[in-house]
N, C-alpha and C positions, 0 to 999 in steps of 0.2 A: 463491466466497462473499466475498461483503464486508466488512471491518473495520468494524463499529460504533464502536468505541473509538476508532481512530482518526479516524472521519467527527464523531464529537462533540469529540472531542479539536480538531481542525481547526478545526468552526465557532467551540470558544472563541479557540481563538488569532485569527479573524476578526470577533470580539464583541467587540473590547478587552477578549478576555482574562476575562470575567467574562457570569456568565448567571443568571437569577433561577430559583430551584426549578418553578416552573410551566414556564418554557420548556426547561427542561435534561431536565425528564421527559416532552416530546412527542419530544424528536429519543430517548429510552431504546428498550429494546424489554424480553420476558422474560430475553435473556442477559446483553443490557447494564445492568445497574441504577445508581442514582445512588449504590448503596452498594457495589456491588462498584467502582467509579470510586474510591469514596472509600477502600475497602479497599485496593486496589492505589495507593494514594495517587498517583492522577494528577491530579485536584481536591483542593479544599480548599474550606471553608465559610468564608466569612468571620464574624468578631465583632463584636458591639456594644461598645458601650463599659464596659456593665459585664460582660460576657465570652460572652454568651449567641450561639447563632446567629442571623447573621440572613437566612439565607433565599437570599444570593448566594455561587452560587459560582466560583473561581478555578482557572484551571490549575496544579497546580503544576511544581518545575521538573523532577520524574520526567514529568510529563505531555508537558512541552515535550521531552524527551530521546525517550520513545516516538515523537511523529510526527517528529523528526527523521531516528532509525533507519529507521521505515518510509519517508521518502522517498526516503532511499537506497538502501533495498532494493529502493522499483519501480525508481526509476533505474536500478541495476545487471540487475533483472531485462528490462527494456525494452533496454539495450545490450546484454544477452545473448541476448537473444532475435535482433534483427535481427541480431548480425553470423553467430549458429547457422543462421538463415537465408541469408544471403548467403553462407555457406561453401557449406550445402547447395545453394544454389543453383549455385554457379561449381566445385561436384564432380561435380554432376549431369548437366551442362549437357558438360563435360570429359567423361566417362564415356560420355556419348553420343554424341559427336562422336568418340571410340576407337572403340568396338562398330561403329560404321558404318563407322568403316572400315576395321574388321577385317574385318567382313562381306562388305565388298566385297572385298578383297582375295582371302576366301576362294573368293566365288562367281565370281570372275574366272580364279580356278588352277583350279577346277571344270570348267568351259568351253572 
């Protein structure tokens, strides 16, 4: 399953950083809300001048920290994946080239 948070999280960091309520709540979904964002304090609202919202909002730098983690965690998952492959691979591959010629050893004393 897909990280929403972090797919919204990203496109702000790719929108300098800022995105206007309209557009921030088509990339939303029902788990993802612009308030649970705002709750886990990953955005921020920007202000007016005399202090009111105004409608755009920003990453903040909890936000910027979450997609950093998760880059490194596909990172780290993507280089654990392939080298758990390439082991299994070059175990497998060994393991078979034994049994065959165990097997043959065997059916050869057989004989």
């Amino acid at each position: 399953m897909r990280d929403k948070t972090y797919s919204i999280l990203k496109k702000l960091l790719k929108n300098k950083s800022h995105l206007c309520r309209a557009e921030l709540a088509k990339l939303t979904n029902a788990l993802t809300t612009i308030h649970y964002l705002e709750s886990r304090r990953y955005i921020e609202q920007g202000l007016t001048e005399d202090g009111s919202p105004d409608g755009i909002f920003v990453i903040s730098d909890s936000g910027r920290e979450y997609v950093m983690t998760r880059k490194a965690e596909r990172k780290q998952f993507i280089v654990n994946f392939f080298s758990q492959f390439v082991t299994g691979l070059i175990t497998g591959g060994t393991g078979v080239f034994v049994l065959e010629r165990l097997i043959a050893l065997l059916l050869s004393a057989m004989s």
